[in-house]
Residue, then its C-alpha position, 0 to 999 in steps of 0.5 A: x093479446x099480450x100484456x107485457x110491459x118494458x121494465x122501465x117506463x119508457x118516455x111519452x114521446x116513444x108512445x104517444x104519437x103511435x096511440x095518436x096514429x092508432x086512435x086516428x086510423x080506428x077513428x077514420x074507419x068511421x068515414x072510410x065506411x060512410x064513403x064505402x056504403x055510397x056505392x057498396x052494400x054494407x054486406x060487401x063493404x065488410x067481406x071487402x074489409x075483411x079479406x084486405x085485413x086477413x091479406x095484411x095479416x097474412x103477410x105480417x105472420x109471413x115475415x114474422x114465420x107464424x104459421x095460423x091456429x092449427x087446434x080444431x077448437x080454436x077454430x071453431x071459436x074463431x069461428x064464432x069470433x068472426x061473425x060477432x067481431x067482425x062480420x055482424x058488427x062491420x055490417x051493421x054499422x055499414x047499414x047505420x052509416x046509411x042513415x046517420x053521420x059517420x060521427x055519430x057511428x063513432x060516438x056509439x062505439x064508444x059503448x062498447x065497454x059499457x056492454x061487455x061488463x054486463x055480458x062478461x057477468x051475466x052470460x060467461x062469468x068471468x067478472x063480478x058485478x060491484x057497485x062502482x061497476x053498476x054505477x058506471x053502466x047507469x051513467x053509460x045508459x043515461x049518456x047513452x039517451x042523451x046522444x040519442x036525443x031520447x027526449x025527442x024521438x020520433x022514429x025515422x031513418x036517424x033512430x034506425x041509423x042509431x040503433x043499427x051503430x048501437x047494436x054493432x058496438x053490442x055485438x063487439x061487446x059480445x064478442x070480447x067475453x067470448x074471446x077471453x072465456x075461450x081462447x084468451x089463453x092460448x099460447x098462440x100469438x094476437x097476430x095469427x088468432x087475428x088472421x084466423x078470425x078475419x079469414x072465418x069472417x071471410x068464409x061468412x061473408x062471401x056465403x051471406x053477402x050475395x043473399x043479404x044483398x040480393x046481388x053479385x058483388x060489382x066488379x073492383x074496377x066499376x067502383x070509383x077510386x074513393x070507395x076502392x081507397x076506402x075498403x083497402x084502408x078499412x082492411x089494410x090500415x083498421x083491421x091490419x097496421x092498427x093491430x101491429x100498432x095497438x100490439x107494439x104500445x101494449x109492450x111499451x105501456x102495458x094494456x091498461x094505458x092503452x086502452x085509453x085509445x078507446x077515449x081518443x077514437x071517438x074524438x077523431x070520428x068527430x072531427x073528421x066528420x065535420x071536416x072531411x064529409x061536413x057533417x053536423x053535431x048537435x049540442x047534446x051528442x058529444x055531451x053524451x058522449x062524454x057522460x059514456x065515457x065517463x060511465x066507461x071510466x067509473x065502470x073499469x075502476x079508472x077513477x078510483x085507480x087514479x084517486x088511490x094510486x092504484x094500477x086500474x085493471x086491464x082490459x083483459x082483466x076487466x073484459x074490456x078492449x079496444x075495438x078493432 
């Protein structure tokens, strides 16, 4: 992903509105998923996303005369990144969103970056444990058990639906130390590592997906428009324009104000929930959502950055990035 910036700073209204689109379209992905599960097992609905994604993704290095990654090793590590940055995590929030409100998928992927720091210290090294990070993960864990209501736990579809969107954004945790400890610096362009990955996660799925599900997948035309719609939009607009859209406010902005999409996401998945599938909050999920996002501030140095004056590290730098 690139990280470079225009060398003036270009006006709100040239950005906003774009990061607005995007943090709309990442955070609706969110219900498409909960409309696709009602009629498609979560295995089918990720190898759905991801074939409409690499399609779009294709065209773009088409237009663009890119041609994908041709270094066996990078492969191999695309291949890796396709099954823990989109195959695992796409299917696990299908099986989450089968049990509890689109919303509250939304919200626990909003940890994301509380996990990659511990996996980016601990397992590749390519970060540094300080106390102002330790004390962003303990604000991140303790709002992490208010938007689990732990204080009222009982086990149950809800909790399994929790911990399955938990383990998701766990596994795009993984997988962004992964992608910068090994192929981060490739001279090779976001869109073809990208298209590369969505095309491994392709290859994954159609193997795992009929086993998983125990079952051929159903024929497009014995779906109802709305699941249809919703896998396109899933691939198409979630793993295909967003990414040119997230691309083109990194050379407006730079990658550090636009990781603040990542705030913005879970707001959308909220608000869409309740107004689109009638979902319900409870008074303690969005304040715990505010605790991790909180902990997810203090932990990339924004609070202090914004106190001193200086420029907060970037995603890259700091082992964080949006999610797709």
């Amino acid at each position: 992903m690139s990280t470079v910036t225009t060398p003036d700073k270009p006006p709100v209204r040239a950005w906003l509105p774009t990061m607005l689109l995007l943090a709309a379209i990442w955070g609706c992905s969110f219900l498409f998923i909960s409309v696709g599960v009602r009629e498609l097992h979560p295995a089918y609905l990720a190898l759905g996303r991801v074939v409409a994604g690499a399609l779009v993704l294709l065209i773009i290095l088409a237009i663009k005369r890119e041609s994908l990654p041709r270094e066996p090793r990078i492969w191999a590590h695309t291949f890796v990144l396709g099954a823990i940055g989109s195959a695992l995590p796409w299917t696990l929030f299908g099986y989450g969103e089968q049990r509890v409100p689109s919303l509250l998928a939304g919200i626990w992927n909003g940890i994301t970056p509380l996990v990659v720091l511990p996996i980016a210290v601990l397992v590749f090294r390519t970060e540094k444990f300080t106390l102002q990070r330790a004390v962003g993960l303990l604000l991140g864990f303790v709002g992490m058990m208010v938007v689990l209501g732990a204080w009222q736990l009982h086990g149950g579809a809800d909790l399994t639906g929790q911990l399955l969107c938990m383990a998701a954004a766990c596994s795009y945790g993984v997988a962004i130390p992964y992608q910068k400890r090994f192929i981060a610096g490739s001279k090779l362009s976001g869109t073809a590592l990208s298209a590369g990955l969505l095309l491994c996660a392709t290859v994954q799925l159609a193997v795992v997906a009929p086993i998983v599900a125990g079952h051929a997948p159903p024929l497009p035309w014995s779906l109802s428009f709305e699941v249809v719609a919703s896998v396109v939009a899933l691939g198409a607009l979630g793993s295909g324009i967003a990414f040119v859209l997230n691309l083109r406010i990194i050379r407006l902005i730079g990658a550090s104000m636009t990781s603040m999409v990542t705030y913005v996401m879970p707001i959308f998945a909220i608000i869409v929930g309740v107004l689109v599938l009638d979902e319900h909050l409870t008074w303690y999920q969005p304040v715990g959502a505010l605790i991790v996002l909180t902990g997810v501030a203090v932990s990339q140095g924004m609070v202090s950055a914004v106190r001193s004056g200086r420029r907060p590290k970037t995603p890259v730098e700091a082992g964080v990035a949006p999610a797709p």
